[in-house]
C-alpha positions as CSV (number, residue, x, y, z in Angstrom):
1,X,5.4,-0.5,-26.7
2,X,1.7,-0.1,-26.8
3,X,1.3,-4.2,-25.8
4,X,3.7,-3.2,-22.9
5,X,1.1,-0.6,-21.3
6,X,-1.7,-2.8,-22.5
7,X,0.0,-6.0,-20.3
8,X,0.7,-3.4,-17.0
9,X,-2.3,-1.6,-16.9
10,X,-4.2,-5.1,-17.1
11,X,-2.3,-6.1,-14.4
12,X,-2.5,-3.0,-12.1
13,X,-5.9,-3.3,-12.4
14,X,-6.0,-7.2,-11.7
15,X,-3.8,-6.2,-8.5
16,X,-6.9,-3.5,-7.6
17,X,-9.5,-6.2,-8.1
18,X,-7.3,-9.0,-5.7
19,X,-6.9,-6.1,-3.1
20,X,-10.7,-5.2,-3.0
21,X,-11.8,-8.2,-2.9
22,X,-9.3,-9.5,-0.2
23,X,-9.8,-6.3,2.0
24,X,-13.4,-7.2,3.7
25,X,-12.0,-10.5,4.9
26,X,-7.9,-9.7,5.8
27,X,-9.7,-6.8,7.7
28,X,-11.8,-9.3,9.6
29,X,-9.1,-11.6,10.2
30,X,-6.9,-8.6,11.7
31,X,-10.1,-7.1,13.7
32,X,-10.4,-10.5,15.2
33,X,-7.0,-11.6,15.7
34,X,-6.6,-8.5,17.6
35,X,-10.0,-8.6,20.1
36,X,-8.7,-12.1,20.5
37,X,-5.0,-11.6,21.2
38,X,-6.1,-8.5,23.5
39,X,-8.9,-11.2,25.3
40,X,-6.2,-13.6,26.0
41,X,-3.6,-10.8,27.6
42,X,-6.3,-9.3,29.8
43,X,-7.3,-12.7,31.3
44,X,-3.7,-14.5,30.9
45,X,-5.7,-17.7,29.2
46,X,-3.1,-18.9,26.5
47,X,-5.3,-21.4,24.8
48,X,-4.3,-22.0,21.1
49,X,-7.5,-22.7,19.4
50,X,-8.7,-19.8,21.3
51,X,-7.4,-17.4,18.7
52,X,-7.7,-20.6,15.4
53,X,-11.5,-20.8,16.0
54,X,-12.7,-17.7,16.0
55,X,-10.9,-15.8,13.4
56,X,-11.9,-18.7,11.0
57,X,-15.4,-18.2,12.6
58,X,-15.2,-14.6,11.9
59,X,-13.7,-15.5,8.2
60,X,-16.0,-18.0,6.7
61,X,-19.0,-15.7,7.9
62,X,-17.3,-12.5,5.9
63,X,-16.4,-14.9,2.8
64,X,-20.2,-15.9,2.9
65,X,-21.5,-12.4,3.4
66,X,-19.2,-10.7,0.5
67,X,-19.4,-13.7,-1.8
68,X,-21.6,-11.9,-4.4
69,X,-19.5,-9.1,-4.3
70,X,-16.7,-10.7,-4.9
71,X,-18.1,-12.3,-7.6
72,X,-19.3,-9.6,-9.4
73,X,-16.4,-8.1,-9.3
74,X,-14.2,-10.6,-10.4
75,X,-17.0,-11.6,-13.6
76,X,-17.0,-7.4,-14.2
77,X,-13.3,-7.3,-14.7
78,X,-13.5,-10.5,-16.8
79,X,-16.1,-9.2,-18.8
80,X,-15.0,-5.6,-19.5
81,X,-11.1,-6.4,-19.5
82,X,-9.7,-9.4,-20.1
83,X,-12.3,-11.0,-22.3
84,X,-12.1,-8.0,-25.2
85,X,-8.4,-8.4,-24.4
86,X,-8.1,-12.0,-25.7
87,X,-10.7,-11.6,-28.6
88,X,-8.9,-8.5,-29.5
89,X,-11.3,-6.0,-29.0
């Protein structure tokens, strides 16, 4: 029982980490795609890398900005969960 609520409250909090660090850049990608769908309804332009190029614009800048939050988080969760995990600490 107690290596049950070990195993699920390792992997709620892996689920946390993957949503935090995810959130800066799906909120991008969803700010953009939405400035550029709106862009192409107001001016009835229905080009198609219109909406590819800057989203990934707008993606690849985010990645770069949040890169060393993402990974400290994802060395922190390493660090103070899974590692004493697997030494048995």
């Amino acid at each position: 029982m107690l290596n049950q609520v070990i195993f699920f409250d390792s992997m709620r909090q892996g689920l946390w980490v993957a949503v935090t660090i995810s959130f800066p850049i799906l909120t991008v990608a969803l700010l953009a795609g939405v400035t550029v769908g709106l862009f192409q309804a107001l001016t009835s332009i229905q080009e198609l890398t219109l909406t590819f190029v800057p989203k990934l614009a707008a993606i690849v800048a985010v990645f770069w900005l949040t890169m060393g939050f993402m990974t400290q988080t994802l060395v922190g969760f390493f660090q103070d969960r899974l590692i004493p995990l697997i030494i048995g600490g």
